[in-house]
ROTORDREN-298139 format. One record per residue (C-alpha): residue in one letter; residue number from 0; x, y, z. Coordinates in steps of 0.2 Angstrom, whole numbers, plus 5000, padded with zeros to 4 digits. Layout:
BEGIN
@tormar: A drenza: NUM X: X Y: Y Z: Z
...
END
This chain:
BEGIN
@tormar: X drenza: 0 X: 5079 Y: 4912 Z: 5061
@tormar: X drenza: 1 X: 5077 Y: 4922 Z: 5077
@tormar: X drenza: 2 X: 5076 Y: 4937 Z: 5067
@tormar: X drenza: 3 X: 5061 Y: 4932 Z: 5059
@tormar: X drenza: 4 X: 5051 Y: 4926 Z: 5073
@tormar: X drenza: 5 X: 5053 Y: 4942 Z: 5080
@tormar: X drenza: 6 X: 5050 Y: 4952 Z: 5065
@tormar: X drenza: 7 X: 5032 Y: 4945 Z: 5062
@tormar: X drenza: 8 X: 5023 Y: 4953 Z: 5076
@tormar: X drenza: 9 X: 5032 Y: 4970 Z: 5072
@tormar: X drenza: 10 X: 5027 Y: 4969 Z: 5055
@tormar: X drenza: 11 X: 5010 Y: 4965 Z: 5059
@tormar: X drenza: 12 X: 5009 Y: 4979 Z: 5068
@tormar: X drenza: 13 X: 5016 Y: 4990 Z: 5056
@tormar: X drenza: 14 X: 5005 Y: 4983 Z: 5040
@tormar: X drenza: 15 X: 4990 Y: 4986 Z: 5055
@tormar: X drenza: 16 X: 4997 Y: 5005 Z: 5052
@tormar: X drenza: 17 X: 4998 Y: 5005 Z: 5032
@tormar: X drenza: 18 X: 4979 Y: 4994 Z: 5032
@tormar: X drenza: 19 X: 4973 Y: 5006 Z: 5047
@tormar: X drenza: 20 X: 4973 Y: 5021 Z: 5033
@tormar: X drenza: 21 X: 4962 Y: 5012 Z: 5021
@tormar: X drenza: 22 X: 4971 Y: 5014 Z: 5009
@tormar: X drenza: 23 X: 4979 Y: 4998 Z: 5006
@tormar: X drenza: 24 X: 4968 Y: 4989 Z: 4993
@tormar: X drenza: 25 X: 4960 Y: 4973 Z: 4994
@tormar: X drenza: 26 X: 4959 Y: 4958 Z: 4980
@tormar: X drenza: 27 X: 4942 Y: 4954 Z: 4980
@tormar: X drenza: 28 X: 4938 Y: 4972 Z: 4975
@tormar: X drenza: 29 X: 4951 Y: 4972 Z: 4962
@tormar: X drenza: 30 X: 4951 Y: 4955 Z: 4957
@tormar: X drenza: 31 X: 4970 Y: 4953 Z: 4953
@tormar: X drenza: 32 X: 4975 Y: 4939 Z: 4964
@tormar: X drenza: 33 X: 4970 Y: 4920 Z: 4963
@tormar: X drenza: 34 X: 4972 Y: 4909 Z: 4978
@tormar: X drenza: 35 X: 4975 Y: 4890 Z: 4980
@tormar: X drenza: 36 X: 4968 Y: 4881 Z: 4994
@tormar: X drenza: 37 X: 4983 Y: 4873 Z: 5002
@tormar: X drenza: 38 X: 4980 Y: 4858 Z: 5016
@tormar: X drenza: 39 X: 4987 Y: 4861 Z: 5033
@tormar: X drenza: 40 X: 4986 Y: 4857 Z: 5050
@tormar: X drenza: 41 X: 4980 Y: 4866 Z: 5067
@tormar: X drenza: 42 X: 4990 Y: 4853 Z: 5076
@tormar: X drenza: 43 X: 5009 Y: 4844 Z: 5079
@tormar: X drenza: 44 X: 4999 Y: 4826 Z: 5079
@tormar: X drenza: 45 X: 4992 Y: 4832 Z: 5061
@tormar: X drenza: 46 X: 4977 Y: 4825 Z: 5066
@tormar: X drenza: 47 X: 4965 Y: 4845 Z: 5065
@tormar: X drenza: 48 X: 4965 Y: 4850 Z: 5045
@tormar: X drenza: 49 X: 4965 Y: 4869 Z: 5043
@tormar: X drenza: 50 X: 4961 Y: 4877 Z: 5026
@tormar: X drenza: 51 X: 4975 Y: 4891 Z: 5023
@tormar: X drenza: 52 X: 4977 Y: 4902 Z: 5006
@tormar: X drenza: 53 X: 4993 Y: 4905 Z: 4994
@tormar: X drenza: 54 X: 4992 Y: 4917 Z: 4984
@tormar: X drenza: 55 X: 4996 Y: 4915 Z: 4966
@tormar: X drenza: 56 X: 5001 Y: 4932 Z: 4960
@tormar: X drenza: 57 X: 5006 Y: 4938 Z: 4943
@tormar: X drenza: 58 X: 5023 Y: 4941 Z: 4941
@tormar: X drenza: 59 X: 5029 Y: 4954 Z: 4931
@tormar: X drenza: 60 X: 5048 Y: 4956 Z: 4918
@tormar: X drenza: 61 X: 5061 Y: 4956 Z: 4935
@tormar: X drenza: 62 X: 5050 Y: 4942 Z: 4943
@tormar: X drenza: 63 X: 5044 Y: 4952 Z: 4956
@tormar: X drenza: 64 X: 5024 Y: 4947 Z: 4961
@tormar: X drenza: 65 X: 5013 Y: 4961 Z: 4962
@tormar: X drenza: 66 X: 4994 Y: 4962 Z: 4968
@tormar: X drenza: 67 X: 4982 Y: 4967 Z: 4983
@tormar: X drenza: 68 X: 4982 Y: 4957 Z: 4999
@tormar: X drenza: 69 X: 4970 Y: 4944 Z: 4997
@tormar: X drenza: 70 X: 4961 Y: 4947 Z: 5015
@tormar: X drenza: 71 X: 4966 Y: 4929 Z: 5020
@tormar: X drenza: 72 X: 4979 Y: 4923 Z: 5032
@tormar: X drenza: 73 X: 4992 Y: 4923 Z: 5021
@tormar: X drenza: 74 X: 5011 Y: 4919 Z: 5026
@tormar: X drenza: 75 X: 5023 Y: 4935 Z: 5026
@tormar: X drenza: 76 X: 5035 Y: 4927 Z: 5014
@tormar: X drenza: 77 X: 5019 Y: 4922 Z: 5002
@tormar: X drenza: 78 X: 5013 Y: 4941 Z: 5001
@tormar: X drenza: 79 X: 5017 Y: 4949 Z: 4983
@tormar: X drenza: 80 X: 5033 Y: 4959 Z: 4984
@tormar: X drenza: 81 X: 5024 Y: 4974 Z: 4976
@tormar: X drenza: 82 X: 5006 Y: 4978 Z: 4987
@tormar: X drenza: 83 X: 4992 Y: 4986 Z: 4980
@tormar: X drenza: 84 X: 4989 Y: 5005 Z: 4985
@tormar: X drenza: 85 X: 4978 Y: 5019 Z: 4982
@tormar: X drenza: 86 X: 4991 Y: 5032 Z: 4981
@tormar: X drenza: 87 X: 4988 Y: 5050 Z: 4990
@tormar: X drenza: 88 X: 4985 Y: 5056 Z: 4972
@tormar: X drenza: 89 X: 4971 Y: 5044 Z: 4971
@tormar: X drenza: 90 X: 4982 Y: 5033 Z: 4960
@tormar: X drenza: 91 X: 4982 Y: 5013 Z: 4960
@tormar: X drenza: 92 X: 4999 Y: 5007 Z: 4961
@tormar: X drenza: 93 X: 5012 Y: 4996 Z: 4970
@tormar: X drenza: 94 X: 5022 Y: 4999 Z: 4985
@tormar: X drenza: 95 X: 5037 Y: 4988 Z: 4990
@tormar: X drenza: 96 X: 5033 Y: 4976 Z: 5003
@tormar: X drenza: 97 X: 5049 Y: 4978 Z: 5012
@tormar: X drenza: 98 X: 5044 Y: 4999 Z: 5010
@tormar: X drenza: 99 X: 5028 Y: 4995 Z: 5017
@tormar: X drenza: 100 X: 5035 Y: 4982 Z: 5033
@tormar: X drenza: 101 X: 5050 Y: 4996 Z: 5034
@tormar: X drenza: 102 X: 5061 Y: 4980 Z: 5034
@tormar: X drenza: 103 X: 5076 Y: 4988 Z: 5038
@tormar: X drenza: 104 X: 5073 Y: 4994 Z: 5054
@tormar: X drenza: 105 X: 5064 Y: 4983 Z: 5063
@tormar: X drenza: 106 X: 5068 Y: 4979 Z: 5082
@tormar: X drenza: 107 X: 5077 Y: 4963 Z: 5086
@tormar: X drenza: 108 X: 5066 Y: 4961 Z: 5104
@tormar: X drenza: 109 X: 5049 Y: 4964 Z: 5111
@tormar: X drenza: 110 X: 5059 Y: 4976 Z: 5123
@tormar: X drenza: 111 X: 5064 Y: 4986 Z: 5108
@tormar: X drenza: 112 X: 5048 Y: 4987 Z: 5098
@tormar: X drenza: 113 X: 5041 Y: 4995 Z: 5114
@tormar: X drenza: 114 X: 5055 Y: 5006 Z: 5115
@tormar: X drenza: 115 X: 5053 Y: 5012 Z: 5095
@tormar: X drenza: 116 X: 5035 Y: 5014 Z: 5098
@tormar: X drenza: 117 X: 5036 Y: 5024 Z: 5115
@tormar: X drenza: 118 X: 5048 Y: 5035 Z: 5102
@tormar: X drenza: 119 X: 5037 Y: 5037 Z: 5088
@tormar: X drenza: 120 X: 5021 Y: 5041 Z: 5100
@tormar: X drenza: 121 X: 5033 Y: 5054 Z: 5107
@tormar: X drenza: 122 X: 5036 Y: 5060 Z: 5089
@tormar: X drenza: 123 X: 5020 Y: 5061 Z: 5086
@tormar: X drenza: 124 X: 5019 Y: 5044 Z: 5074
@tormar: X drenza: 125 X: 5029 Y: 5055 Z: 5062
@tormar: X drenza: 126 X: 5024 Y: 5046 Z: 5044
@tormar: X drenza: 127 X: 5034 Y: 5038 Z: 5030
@tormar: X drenza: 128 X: 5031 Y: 5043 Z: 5010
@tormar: X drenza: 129 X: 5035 Y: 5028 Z: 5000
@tormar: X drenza: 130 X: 5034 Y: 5028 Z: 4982
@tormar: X drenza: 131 X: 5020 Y: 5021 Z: 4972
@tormar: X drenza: 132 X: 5026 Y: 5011 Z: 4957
@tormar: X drenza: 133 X: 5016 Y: 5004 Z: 4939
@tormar: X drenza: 134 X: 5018 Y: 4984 Z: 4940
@tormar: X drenza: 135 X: 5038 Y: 4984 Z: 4933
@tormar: X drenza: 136 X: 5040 Y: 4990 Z: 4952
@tormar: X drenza: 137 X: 5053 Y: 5004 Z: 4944
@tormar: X drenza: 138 X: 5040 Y: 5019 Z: 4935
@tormar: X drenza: 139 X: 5033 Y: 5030 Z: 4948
@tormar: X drenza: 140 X: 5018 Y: 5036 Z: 4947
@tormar: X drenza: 141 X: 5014 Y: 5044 Z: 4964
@tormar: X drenza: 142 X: 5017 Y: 5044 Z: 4983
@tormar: X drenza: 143 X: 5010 Y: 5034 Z: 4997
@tormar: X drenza: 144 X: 5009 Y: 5041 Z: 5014
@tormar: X drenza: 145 X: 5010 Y: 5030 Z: 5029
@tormar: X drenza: 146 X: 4998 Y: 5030 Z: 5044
END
C-alpha cells in the first residue's frame, strides 16, 4: 500500500509529461466514454458532499477498458487500461496505461523521484516510443512518442 501512495504523485507527474505533448486525446472530443456521477465526501465527518466521476468504459474481448481521459478527477485505478492517443503518424489509437505511467520503474520515495528527474534532465529528458494499439490492445498500428 505504501507503494502506491508514493506512486501517484510520480505518475501524475509523468501523465503531466505524456498530456504536456497534446497529444493525449480527450473524451468530450471523442465522445467514447460515459461517466456516472458517484457521491463522495470532501470530509472524514462525511458531512461536505463532493461530486466525483467513474468512468464507464467500453471493454473490449480480453476485458481490457479502452477510451480517452474523461478530463475529470478520475481515480488512477478507474482510468481505462488502454488511453486514447493520437499516434506520431497521426493515427488514433491506445497506449497501455502502465506504458504510459512507465509503471515499472517508478521510485519508491520523493528522494528518488528527484533523483530519476535530476537524471533524466541531465539526459536530456531522453523520450520513450510506446506502441499504439487498435481497441483488442494486441494489433499495432503506429508509435507514440513521449514528451
Amino acid at each position: 500500500m505504501k507503494k502506491k501512495k508514493m506512486l501517484i504523485p510520480v505518475m501524475a507527474l509523468s501523465l503531466g509529461v505524456a498530456l504536456g505533448t497534446g497529444l493525449v486525446i480527450h473524451a468530450a472530443a471523442t465522445g467514447n466514454a460515459d461517466t456516472k456521477s458517484v457521491k463522495t465526501y470532501k470530509d472524514s465527518a462525511m458531512t461536505q458532499e463532493a461530486e466525483t466521476y467513474k468512468p464507464e468504459y467500453p471493454t473490449n474481448e480480453d476485458g481490457l477498458t479502452y477510451g480517452a481521459d474523461t478530463g475529470m478527477a478520475v481515480a488512477f485505478e478507474d482510468e481505462a487500461d488502454l488511453q486514447k492517443v493520437l499516434g506520431d503518424n497521426g493515427i488514433e489509437g491506445y497506449c497501455y496505461k502502465k506504458d504510459l505511467y512507465d509503471l515499472d520503474n517508478q521510485p519508491q520515495s520523493i528522494e528518488e523521484a528527484v533523483k530519476m528527474q535530476e537524471e533524466r534532465d541531465a539526459a536530456g529528458n531522453p523520450r520513450r516510443v510506446l506502441n499504439v494499439y487498435e481497441s483488442d490492445g494486441k494489433t499495432i498500428i503506429d508509435t507514440f512518442t513521449t514528451g
